[in-house]
KETORLO-946666 format. One record per residue (C-alpha): residue in three letters; chain; x, y, z. Coordinates in Angstrom, 3 decimals. Layout:
# KETORLO-946666
@type: ALA mol: A xx: X yy: Y zz: Z
...
This chain:
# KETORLO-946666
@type: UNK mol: A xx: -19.254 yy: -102.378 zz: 90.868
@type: UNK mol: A xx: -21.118 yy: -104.267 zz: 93.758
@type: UNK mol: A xx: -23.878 yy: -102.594 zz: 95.925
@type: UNK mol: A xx: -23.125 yy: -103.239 zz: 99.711
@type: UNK mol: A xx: -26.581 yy: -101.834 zz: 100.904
@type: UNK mol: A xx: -28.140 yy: -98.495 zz: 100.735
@type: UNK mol: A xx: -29.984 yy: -96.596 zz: 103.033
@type: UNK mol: A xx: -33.428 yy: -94.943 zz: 101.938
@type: UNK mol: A xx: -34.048 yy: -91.186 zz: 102.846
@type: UNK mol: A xx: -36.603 yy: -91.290 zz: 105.764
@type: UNK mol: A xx: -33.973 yy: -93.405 zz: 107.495
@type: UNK mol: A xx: -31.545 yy: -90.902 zz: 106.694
@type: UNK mol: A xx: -33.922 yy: -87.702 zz: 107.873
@type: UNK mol: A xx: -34.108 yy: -89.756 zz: 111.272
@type: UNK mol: A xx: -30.820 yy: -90.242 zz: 111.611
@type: UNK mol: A xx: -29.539 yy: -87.002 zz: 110.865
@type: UNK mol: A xx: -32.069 yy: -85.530 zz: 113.078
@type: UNK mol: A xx: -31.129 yy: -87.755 zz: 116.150
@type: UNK mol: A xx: -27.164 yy: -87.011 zz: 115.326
@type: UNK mol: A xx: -28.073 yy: -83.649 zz: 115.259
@type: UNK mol: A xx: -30.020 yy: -84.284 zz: 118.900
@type: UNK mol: A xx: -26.932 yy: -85.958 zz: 120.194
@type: UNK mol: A xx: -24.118 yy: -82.808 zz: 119.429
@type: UNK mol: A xx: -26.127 yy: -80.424 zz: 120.634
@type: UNK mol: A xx: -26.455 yy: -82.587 zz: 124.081
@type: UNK mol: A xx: -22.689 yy: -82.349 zz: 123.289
@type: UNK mol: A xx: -21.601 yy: -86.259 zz: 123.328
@type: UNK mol: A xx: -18.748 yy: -87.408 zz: 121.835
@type: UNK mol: A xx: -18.348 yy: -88.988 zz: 118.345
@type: UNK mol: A xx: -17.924 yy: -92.708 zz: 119.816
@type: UNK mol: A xx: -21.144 yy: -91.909 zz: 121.892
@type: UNK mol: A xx: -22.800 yy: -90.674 zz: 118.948
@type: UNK mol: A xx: -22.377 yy: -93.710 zz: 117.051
@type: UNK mol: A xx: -23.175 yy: -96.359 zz: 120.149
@type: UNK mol: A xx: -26.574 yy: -94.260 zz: 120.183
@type: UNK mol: A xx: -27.217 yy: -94.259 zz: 116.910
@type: UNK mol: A xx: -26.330 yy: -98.324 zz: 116.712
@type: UNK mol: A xx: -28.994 yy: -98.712 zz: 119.763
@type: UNK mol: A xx: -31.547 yy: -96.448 zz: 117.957
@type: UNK mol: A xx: -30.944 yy: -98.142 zz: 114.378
@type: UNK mol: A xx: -30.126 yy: -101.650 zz: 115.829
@type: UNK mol: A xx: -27.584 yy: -101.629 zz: 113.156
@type: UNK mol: A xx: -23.608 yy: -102.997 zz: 114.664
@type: UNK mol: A xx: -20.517 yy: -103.679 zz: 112.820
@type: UNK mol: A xx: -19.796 yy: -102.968 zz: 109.044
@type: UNK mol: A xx: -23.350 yy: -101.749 zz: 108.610
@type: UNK mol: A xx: -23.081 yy: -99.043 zz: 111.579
@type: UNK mol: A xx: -19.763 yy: -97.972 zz: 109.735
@type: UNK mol: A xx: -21.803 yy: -97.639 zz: 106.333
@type: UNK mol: A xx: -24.919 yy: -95.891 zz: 108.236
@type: UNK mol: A xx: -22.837 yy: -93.214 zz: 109.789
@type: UNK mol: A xx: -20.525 yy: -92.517 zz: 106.521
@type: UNK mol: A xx: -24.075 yy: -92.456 zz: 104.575
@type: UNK mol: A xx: -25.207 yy: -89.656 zz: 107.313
@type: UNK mol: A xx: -22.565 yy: -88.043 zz: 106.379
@type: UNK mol: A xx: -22.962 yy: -88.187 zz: 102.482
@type: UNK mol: A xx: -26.965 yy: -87.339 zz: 102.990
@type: UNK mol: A xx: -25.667 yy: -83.874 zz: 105.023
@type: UNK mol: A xx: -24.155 yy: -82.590 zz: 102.028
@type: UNK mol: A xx: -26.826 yy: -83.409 zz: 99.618
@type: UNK mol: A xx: -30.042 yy: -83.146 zz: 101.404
@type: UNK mol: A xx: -32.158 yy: -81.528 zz: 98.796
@type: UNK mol: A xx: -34.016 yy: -84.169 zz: 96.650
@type: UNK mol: A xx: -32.160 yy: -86.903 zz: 98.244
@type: UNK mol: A xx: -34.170 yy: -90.752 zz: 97.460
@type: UNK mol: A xx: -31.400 yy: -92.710 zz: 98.738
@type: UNK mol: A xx: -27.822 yy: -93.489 zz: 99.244
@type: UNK mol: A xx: -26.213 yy: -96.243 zz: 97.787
@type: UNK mol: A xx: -22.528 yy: -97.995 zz: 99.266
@type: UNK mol: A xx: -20.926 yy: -99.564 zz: 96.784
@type: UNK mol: A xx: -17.334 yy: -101.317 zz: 96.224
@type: UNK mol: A xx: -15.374 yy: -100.964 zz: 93.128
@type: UNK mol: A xx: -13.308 yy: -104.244 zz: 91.237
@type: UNK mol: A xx: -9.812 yy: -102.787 zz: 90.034
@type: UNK mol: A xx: -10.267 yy: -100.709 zz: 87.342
@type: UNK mol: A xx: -13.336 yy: -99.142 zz: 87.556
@type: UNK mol: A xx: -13.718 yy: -95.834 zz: 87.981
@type: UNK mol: A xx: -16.666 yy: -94.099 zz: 90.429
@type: UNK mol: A xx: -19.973 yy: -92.327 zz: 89.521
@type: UNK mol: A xx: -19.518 yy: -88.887 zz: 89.405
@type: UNK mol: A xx: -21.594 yy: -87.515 zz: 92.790
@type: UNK mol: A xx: -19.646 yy: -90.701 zz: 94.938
@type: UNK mol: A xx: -17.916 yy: -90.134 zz: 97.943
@type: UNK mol: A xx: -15.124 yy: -92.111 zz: 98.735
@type: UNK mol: A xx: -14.969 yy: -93.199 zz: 102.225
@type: UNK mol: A xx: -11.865 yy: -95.456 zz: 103.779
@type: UNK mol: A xx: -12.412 yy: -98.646 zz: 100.435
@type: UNK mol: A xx: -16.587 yy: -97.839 zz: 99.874
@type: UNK mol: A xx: -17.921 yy: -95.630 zz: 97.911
@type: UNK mol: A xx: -20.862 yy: -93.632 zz: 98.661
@type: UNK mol: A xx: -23.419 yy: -92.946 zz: 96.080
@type: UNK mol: A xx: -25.861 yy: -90.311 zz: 97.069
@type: UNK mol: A xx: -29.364 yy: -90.918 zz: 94.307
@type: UNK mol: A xx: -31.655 yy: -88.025 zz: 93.760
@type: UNK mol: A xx: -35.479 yy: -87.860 zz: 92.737
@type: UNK mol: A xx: -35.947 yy: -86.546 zz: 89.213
@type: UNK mol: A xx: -38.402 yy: -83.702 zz: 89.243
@type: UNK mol: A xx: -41.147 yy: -83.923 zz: 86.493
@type: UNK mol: A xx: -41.316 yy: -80.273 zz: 84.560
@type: UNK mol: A xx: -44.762 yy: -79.360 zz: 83.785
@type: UNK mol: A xx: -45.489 yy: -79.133 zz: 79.686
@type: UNK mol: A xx: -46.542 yy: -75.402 zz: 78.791
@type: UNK mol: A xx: -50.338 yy: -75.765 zz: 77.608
@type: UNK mol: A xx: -50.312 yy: -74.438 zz: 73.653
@type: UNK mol: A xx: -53.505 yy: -73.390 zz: 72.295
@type: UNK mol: A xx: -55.897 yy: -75.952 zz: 71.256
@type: UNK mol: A xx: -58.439 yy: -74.032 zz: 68.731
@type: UNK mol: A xx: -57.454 yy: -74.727 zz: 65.142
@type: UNK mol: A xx: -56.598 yy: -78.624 zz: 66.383
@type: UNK mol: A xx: -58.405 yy: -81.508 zz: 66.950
@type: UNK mol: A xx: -58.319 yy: -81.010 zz: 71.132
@type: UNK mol: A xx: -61.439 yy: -80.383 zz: 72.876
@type: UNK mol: A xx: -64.176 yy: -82.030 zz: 73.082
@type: UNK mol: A xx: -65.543 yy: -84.223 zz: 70.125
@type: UNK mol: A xx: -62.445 yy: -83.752 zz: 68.446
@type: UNK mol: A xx: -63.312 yy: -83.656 zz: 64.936
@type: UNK mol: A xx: -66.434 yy: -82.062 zz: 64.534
@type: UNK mol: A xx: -68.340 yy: -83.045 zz: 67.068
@type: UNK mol: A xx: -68.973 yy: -86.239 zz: 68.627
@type: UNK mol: A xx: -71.032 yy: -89.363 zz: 67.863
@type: UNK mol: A xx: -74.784 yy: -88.759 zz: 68.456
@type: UNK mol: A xx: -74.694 yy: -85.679 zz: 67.211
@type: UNK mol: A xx: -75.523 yy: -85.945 zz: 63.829
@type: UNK mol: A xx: -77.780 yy: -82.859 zz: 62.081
@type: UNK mol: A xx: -80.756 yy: -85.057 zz: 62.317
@type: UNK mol: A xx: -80.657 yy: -85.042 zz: 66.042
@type: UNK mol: A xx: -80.388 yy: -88.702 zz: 66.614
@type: UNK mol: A xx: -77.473 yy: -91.272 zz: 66.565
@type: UNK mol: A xx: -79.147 yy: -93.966 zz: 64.285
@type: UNK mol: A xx: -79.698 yy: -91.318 zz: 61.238
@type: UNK mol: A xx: -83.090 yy: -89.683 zz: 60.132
@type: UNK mol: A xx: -86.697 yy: -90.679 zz: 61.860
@type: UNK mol: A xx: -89.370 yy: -91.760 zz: 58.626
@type: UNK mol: A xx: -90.634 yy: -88.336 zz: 59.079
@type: UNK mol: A xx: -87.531 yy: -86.335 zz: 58.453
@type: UNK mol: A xx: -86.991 yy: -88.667 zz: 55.436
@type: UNK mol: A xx: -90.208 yy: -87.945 zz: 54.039
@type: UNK mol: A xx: -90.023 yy: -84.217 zz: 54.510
@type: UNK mol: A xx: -85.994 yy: -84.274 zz: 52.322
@type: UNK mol: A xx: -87.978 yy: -86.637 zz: 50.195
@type: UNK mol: A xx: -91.004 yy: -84.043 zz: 49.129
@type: UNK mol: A xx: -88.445 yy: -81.065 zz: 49.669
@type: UNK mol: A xx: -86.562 yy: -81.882 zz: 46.580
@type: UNK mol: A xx: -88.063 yy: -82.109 zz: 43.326
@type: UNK mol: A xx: -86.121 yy: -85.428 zz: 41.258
@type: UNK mol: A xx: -85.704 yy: -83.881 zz: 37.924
């Protein structure tokens, strides 16, 4: 398989929307496609690949990224959503939509915030770097050493 070029969707939007301009003004096909050549300074091979590609992006507008052209060696066989157009194929690519991940309940886990019992600095003492001297010596008088 060897990609010929591709054509990205904006390209695509714009010309499908001036094709679309150009029927309803009611030219004919070759018009359509000197037009769109002008508009697109595209000629040649790659005016015949633009047009076919409108074509391809028509059908499969929704989610569209870009369309690829591609020619096949003997013996390979197609992608599945390519459109075979005189010896080219046209490959239309799609964006892949991201599903959003249900939100499960986070008591009982270690989400939130601190995460296991609370975070650093919070210590029962009240401060980050352990007991002051005067907490000490009030633990130190409150239990008798037996």
């Amino acid at each position: 398989m060897k990609a010929v070029t591709e054509f990205a969707v904006f390209t695509l939007n714009k010309g499908l929307a001036a094709k679309a301009a150009l029927v309803t003004q009611g030219k004919s096909p070759e018009e359509i496609q000197t037009s769109l050549g002008e508009t697109f300074k595209l000629e040649g091979d790659k005016l015949k690949y633009f047009i076919n590609a409108l074509d391809v992006a028509g059908q499969n507008q929704a989610n569209l990224k870009r369309v690829f052209v591609i020619s096949l060696a003997e013996g390979e066989s197609a992608p599945a959503q390519a459109t075979q157009v005189e010896e080219m194929h046209y490959v239309p690519e799609f964006l892949v939509t991201v599903k959003p991940v249900a939100v499960t309940d986070t008591k009982g886990g270690r989400g939130g915030k601190g995460g296991r019992g609370g975070g650093r600095g919070e210590r029962k003492g009240g401060s980050p770097w352990g007991m002051t001297p005067e907490e000490k010596a009030a633990k130190g008088k409150a239990a008798p050493k037996v």
